[in-house]
ROLO-747877 format. One line per field, with one value per atom (N, C-alpha, C): x negated, y, z negated; atom name; residue in one letter; residue number from 1. Coordinates in Angstrom, 1 decimal, decimal comma. Layout:
N
px: [X:...] $
py: [Y:...] $
pz: [Z:...] $
atom: [CA:...] $
rest: [A:...] $
nr: [NUM:...] $
# end
This chain:
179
px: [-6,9:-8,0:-8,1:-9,6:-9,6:-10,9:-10,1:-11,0:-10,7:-12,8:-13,1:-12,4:-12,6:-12,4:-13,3:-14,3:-14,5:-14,5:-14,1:-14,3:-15,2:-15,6:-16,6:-16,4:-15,7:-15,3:-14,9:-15,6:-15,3:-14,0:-13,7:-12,7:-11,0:-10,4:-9,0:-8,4:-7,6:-6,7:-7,6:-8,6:-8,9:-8,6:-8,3:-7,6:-7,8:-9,1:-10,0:-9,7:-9,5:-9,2:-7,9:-6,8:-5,3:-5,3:-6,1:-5,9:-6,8:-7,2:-7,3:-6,1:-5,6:-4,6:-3,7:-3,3:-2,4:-2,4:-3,6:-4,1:-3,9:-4,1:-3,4:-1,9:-1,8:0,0:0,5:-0,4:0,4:-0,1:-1,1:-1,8:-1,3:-1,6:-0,7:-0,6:0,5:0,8:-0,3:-1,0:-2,4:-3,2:-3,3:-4,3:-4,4:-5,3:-5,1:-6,6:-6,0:-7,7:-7,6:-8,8:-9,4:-10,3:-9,6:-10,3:-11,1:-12,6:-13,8:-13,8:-13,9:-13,6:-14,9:-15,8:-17,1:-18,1:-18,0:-18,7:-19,1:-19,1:-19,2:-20,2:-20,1:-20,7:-22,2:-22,3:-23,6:-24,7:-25,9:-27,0:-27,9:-28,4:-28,9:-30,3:-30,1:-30,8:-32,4:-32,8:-34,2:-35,2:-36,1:-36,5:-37,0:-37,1:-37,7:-36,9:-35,7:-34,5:-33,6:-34,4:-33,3:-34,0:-34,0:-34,4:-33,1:-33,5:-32,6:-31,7:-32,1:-31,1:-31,1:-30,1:-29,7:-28,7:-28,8:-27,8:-26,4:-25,5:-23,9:-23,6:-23,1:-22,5:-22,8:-24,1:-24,5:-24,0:-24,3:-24,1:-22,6:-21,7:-20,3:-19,8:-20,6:-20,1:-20,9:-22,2:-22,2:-21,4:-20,6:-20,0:-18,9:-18,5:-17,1:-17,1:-18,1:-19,0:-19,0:-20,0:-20,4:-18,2:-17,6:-16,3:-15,5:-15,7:-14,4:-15,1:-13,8:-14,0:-14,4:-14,2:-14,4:-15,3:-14,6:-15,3:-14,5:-13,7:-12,7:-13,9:-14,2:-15,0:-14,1:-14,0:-13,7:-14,1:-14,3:-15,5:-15,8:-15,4:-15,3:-16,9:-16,8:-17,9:-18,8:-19,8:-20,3:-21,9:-21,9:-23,0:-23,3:-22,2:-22,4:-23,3:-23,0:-23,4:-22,7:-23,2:-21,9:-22,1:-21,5:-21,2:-22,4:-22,9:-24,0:-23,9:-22,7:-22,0:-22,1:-21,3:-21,2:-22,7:-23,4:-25,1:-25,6:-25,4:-26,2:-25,6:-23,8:-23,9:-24,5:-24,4:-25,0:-26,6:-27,4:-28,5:-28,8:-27,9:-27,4:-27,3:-26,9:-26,4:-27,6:-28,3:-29,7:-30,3:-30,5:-31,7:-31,0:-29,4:-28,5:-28,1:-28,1:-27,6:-26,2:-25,2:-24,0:-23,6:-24,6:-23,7:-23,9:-25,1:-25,4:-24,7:-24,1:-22,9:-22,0:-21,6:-20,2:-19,2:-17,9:-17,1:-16,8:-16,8:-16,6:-15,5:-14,7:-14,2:-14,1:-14,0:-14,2:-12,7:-12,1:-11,4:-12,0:-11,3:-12,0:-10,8:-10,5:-9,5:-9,5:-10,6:-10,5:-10,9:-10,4:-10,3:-12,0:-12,5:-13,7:-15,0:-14,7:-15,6:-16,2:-17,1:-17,8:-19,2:-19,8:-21,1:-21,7:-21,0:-20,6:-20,4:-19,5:-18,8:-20,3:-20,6:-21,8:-23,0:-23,5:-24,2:-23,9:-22,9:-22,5:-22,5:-22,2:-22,0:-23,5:-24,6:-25,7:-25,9:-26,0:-26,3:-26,0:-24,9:-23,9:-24,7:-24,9:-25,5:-27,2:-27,9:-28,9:-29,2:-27,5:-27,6:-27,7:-26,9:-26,5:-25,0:-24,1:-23,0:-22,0:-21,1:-20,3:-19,2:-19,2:-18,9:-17,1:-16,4:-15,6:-14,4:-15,3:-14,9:-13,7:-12,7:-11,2:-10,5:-11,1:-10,1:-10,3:-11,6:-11,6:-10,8:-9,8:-9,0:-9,6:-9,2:-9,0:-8,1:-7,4:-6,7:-6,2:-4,9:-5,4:-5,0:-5,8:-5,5:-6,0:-6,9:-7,1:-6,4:-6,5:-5,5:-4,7:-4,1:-3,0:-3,1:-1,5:-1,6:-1,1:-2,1:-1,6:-1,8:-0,8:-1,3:-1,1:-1,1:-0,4:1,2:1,8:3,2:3,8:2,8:3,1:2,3:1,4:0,7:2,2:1,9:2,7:4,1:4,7:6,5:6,6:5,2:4,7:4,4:5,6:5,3:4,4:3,6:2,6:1,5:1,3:0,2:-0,1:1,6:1,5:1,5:1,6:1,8:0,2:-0,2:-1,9:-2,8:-2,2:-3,3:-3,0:-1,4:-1,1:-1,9:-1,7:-2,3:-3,8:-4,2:-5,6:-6,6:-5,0:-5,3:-4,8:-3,7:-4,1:-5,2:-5,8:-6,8:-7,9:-8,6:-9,2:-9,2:-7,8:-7,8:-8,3:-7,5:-7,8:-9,3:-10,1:-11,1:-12,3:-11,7:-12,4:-12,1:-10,9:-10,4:-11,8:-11,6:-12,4:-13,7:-14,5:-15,5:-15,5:-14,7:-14,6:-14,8:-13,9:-13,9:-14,7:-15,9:-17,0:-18,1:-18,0:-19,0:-18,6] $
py: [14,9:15,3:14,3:13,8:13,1:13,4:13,8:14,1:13,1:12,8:12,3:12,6:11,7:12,5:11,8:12,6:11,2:12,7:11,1:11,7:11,2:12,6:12,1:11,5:10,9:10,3:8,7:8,0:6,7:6,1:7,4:7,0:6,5:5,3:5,0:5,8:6,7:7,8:8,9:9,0:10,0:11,1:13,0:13,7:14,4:13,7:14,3:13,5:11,8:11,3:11,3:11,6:11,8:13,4:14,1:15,8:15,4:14,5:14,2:13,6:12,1:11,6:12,2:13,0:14,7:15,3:15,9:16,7:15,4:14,6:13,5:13,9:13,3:14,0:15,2:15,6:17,1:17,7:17,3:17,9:17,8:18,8:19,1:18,2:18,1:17,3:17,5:15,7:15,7:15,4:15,3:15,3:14,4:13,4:12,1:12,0:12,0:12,1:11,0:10,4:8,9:9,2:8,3:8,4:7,4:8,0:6,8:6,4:5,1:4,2:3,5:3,4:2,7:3,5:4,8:5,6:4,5:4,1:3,0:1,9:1,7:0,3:0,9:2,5:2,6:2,4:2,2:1,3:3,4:2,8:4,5:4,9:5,8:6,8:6,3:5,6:5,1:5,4:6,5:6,4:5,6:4,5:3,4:2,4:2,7:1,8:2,9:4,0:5,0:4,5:3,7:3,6:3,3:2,1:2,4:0,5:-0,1:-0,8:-0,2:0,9:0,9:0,0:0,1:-1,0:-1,0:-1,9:-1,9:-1,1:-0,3:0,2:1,8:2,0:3,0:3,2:1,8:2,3:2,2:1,8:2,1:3,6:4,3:5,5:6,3:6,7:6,8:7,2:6,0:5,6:6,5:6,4:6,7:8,7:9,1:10,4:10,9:10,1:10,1:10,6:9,7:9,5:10,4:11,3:12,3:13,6:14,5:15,9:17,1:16,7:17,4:16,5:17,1:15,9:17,2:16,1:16,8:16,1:17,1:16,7:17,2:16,2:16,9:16,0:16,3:16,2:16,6:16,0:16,7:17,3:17,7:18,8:17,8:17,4:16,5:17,1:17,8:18,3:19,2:20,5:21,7:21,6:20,1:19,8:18,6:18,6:17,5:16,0:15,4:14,1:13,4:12,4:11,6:10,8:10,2:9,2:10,3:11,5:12,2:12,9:13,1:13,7:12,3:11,2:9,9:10,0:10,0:9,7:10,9:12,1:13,2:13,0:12,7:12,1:10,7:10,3:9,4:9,4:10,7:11,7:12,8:13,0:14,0:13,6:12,5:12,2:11,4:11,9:10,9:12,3:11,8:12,5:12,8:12,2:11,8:13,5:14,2:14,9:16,5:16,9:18,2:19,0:19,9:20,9:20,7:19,6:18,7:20,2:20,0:20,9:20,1:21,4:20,5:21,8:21,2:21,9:20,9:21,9:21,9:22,0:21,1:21,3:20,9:21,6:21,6:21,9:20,7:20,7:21,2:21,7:22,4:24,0:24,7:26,5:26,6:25,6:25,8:25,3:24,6:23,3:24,3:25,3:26,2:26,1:25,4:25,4:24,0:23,3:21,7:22,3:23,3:23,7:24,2:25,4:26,5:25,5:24,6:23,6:22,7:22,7:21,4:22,1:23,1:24,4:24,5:24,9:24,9:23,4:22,7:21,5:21,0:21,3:21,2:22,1:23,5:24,5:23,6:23,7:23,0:22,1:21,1:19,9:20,5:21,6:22,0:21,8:21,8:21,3:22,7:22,9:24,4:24,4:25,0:25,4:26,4:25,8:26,5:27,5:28,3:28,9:29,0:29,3:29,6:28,8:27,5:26,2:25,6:26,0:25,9:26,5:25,3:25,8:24,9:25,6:25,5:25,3:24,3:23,8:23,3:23,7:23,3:22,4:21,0:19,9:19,5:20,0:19,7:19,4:18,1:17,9:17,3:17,2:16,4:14,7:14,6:13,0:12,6:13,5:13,7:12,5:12,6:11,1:12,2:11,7:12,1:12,7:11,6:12,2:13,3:13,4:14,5:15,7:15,9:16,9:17,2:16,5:17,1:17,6:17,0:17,4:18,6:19,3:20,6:21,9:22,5:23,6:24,1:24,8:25,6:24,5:23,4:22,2:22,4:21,8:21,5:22,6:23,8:25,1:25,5:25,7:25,9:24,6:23,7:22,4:22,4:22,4:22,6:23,2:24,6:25,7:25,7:25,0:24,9:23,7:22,9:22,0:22,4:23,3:23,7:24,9:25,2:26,5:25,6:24,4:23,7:23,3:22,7:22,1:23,5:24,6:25,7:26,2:25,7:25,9:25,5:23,7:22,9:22,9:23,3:23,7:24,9:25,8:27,1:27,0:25,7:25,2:24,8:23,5:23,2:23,9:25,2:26,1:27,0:27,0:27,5:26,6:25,1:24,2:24,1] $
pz: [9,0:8,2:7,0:6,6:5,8:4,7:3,6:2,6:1,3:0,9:-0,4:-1,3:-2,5:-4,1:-4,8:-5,7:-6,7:-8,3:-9,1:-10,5:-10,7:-11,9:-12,7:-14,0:-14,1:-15,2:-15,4:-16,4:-16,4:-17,0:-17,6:-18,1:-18,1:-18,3:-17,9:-17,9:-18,5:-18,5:-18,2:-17,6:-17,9:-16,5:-17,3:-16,4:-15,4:-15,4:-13,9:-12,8:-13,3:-11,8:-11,7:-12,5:-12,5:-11,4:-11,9:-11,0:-9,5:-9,3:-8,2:-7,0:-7,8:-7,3:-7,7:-8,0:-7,8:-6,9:-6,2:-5,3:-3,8:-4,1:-3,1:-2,5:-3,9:-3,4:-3,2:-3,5:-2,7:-1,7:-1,0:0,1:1,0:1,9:3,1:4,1:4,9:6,0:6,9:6,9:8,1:7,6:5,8:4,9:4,4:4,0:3,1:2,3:1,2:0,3:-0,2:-0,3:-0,2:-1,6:-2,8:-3,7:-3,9:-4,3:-4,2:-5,9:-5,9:-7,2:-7,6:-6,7:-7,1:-7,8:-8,3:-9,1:-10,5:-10,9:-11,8:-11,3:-10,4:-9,4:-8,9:-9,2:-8,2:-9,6:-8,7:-9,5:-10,2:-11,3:-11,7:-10,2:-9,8:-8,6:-9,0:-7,9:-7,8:-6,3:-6,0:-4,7:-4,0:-4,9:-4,3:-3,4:-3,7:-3,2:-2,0:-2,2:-0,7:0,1:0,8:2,2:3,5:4,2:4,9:4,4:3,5:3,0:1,4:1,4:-0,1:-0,8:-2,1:-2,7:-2,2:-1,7:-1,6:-2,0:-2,9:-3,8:-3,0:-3,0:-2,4:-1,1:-0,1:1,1:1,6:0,7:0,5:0,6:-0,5:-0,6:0,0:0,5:1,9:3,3:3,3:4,4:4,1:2,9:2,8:3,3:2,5:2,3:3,8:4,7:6,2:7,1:6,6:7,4:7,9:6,1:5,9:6,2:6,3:6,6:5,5:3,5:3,2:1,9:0,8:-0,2:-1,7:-2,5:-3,5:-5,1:-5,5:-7,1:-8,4:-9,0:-10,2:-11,2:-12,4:-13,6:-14,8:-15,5:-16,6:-17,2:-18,7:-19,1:-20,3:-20,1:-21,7:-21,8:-23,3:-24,0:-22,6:-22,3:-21,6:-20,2:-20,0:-18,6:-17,6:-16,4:-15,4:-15,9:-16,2:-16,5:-15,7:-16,5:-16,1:-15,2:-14,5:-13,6:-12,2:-12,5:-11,6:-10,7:-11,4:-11,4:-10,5:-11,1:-10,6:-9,3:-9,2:-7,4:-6,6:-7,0:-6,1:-5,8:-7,0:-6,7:-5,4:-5,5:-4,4:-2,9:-2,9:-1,4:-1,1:-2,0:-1,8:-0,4:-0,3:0,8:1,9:1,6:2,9:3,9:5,2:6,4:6,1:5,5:5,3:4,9:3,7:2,7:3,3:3,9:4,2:5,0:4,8:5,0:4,6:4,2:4,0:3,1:3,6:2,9:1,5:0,4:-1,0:-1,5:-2,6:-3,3:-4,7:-6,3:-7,4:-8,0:-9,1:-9,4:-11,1:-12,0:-13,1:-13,5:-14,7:-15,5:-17,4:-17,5:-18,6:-18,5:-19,3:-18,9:-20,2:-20,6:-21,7:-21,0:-19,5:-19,2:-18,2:-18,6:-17,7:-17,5:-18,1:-18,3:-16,9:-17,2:-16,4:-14,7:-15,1:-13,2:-12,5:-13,2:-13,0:-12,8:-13,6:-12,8:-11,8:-11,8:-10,4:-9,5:-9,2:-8,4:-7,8:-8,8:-8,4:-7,3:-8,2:-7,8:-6,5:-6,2:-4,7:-3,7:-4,3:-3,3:-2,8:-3,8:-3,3:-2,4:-2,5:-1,9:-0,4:0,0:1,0:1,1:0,2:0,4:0,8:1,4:2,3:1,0:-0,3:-1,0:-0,6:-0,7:-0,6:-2,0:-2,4:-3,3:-3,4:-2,6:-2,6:-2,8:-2,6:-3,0:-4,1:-5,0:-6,4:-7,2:-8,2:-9,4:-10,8:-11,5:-12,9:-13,6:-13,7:-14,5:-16,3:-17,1:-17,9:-18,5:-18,0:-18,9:-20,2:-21,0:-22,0:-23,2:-23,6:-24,7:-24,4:-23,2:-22,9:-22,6:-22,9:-21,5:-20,6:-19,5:-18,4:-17,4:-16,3:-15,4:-14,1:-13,0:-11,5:-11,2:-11,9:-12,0:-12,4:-14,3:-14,9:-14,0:-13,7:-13,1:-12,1:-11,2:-10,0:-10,2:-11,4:-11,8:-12,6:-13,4:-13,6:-12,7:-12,8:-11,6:-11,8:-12,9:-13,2:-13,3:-12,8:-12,4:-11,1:-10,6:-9,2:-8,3:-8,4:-7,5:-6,7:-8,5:-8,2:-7,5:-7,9:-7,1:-5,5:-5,4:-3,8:-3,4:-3,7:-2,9:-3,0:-3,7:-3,6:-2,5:-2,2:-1,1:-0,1:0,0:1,4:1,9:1,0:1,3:1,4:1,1:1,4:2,8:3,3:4,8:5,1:5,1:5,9:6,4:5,0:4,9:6,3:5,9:7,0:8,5:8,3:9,5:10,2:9,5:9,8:10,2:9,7:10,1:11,1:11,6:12,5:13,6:14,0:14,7:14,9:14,0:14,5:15,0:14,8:15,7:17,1] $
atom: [N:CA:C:N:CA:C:N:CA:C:N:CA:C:N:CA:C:N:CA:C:N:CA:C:N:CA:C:N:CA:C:N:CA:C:N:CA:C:N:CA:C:N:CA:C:N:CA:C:N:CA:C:N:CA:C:N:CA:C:N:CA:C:N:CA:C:N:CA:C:N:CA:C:N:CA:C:N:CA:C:N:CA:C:N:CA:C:N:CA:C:N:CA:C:N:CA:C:N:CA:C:N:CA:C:N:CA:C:N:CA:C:N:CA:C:N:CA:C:N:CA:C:N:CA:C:N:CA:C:N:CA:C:N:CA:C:N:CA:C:N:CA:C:N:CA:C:N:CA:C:N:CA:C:N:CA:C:N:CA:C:N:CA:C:N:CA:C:N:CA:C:N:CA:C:N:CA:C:N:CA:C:N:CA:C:N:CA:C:N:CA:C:N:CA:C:N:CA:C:N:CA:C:N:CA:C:N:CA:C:N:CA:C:N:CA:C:N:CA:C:N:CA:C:N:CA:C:N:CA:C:N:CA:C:N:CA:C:N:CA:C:N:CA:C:N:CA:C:N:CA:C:N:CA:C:N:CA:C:N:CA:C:N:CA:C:N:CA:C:N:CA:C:N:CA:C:N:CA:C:N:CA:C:N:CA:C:N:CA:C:N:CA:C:N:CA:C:N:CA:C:N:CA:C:N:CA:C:N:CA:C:N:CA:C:N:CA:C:N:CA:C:N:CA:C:N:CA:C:N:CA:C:N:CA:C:N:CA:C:N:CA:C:N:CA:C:N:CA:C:N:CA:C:N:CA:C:N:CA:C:N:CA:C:N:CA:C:N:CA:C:N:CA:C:N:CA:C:N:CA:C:N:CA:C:N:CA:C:N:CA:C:N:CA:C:N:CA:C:N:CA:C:N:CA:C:N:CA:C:N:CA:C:N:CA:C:N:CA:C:N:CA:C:N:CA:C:N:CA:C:N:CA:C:N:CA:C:N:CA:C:N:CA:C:N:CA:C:N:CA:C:N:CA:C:N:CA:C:N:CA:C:N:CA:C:N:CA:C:N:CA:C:N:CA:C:N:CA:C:N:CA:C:N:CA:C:N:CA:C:N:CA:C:N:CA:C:N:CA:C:N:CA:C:N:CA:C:N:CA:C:N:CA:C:N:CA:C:N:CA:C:N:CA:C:N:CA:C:N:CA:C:N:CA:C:N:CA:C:N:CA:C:N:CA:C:N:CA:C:N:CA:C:N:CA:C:N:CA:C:N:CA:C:N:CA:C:N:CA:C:N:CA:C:N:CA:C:N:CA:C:N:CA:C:N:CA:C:N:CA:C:N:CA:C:N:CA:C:N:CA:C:N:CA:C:N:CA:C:N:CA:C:N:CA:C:N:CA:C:N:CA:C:N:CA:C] $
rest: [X:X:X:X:X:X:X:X:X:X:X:X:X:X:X:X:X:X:X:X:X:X:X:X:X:X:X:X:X:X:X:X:X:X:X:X:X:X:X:X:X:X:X:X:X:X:X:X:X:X:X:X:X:X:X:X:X:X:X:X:X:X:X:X:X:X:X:X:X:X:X:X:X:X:X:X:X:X:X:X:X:X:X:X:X:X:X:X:X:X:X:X:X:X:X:X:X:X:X:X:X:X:X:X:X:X:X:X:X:X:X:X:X:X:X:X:X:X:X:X:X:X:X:X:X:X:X:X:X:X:X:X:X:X:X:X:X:X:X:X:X:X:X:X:X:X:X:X:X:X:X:X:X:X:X:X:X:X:X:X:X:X:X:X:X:X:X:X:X:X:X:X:X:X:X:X:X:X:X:X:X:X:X:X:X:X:X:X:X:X:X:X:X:X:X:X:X:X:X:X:X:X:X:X:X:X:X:X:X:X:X:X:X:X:X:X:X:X:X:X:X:X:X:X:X:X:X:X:X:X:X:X:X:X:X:X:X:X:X:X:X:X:X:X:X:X:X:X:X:X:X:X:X:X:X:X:X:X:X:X:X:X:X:X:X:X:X:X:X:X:X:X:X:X:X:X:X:X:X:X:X:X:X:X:X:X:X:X:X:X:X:X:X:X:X:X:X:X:X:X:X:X:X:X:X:X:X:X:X:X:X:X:X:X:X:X:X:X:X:X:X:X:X:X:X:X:X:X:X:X:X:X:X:X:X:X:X:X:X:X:X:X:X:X:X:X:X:X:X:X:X:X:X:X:X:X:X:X:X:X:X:X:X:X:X:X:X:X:X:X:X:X:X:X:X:X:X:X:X:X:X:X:X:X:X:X:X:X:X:X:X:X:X:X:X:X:X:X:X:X:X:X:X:X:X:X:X:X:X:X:X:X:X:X:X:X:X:X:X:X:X:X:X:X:X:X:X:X:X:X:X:X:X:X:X:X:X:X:X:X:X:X:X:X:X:X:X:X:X:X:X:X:X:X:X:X:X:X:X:X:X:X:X:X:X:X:X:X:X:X:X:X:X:X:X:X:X:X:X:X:X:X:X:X:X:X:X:X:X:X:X:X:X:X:X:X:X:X:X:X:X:X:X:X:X:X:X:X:X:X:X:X:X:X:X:X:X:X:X:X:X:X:X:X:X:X:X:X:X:X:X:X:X:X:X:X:X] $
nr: [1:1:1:2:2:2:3:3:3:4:4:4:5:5:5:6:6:6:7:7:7:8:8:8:9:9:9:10:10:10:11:11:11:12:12:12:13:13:13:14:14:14:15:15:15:16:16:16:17:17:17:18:18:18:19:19:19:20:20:20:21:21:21:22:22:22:23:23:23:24:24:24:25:25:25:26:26:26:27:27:27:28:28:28:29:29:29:30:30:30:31:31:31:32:32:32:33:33:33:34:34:34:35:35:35:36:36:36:37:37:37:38:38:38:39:39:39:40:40:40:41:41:41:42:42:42:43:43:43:44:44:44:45:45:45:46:46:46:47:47:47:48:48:48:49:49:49:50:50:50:51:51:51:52:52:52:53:53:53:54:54:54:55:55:55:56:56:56:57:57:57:58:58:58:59:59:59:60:60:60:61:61:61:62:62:62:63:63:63:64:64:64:65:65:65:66:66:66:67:67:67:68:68:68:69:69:69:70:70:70:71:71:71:72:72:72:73:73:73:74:74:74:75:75:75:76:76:76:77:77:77:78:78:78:79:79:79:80:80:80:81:81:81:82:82:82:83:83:83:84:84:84:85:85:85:86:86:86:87:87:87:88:88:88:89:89:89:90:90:90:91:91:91:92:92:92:93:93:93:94:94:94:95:95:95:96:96:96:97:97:97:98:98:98:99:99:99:100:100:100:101:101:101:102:102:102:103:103:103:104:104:104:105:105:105:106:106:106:107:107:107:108:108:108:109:109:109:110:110:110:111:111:111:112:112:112:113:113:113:114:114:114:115:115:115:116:116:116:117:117:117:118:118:118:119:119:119:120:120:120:121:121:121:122:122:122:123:123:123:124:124:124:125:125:125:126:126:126:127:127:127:128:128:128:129:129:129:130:130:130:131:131:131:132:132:132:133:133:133:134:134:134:135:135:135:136:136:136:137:137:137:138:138:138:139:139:139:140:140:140:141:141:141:142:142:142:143:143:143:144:144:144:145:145:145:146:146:146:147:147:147:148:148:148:149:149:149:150:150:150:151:151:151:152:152:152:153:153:153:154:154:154:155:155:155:156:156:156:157:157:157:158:158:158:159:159:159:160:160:160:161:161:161:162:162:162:163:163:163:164:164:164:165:165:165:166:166:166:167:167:167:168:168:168:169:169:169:170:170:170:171:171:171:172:172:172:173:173:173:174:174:174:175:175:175:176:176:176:177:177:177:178:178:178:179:179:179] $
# end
């Protein structure tokens, strides 16, 4: 099974794409999450350019989108809404075959960043995206400086993130089995 990840976040240390490549490493045997790094690279959302040559950048992730079985988001929260990087690639995937039903799950690393989830959430639903509630956690990184390592050598990090990656496969799995 092979699931996405992308952060919403541009930032180098920052602990959204650390709690991703966490969730890497700890995901269950069978599982390999493929974190997408060109969030930065895509050009701002134009309908004039969705056709059927969109920019590289786009038809990269796409592809990558199109490949896998689920798709892992996490994102941080700015002015009580989703990160403007993160918004632009979803806008991205709106009008692509790639994204609709796609299994998603949410991981949200601050216990204050509520306003941000609650619209992404919408946002995702609309897309059509198979929302798997049970494998959304909340984590609390705020404040810290956190990388991958530290996440995962934290039992009260790494317990909840496992278990939230295997309830995810389980998830997709469950799908599967009803197509």
């Amino acid at each position: 099974m092979k699931i996405a990840a992308i952060s919403g976040s541009l930032r180098a240390g920052s602990s959204n794409t650390a709690i991703l490549r966490a969730a890497a490493r700890l995901a269950p045997a069978g599982v390999e999450v493929i974190l997408f790094e060109g969030i930065a690279d895509l050009p701002f959302f134009n309908p004039d350019l969705d056709g059927e040559d969109v920019p590289a950048p786009v038809g990269t992730m796409r592809a990558l989108i199109g490949s896998v079985d689920g798709l892992l988001i996490s994102s941080p929260e700015y002015a009580r809404g989703v990160a403007g990087v993160l918004k632009n690639a979803l806008d991205w995937l709106v009008g692509s075959h790639e994204f609709p039903d796609k299994p998603v799950a949410l991981i949200n690393t601050s216990p204050r960043a509520t306003h941000a989830l609650a619209a992404l959430t919408l946002t995702l639903e609309t897309m059509s995206a198979r929302l798997a509630t049970e494998a959304c956690v909340t984590l609390p990184l705020l404040g810290g400086a956190w990388d991958e390592h530290s996440i995962t050598a934290d039992p009260a990090l790494a317990e909840p993130l496992r278990l939230a990656m295997e309830r995810f496969a389980v998830f997709i799995r469950s799908l599967r089995a009803d197509t």
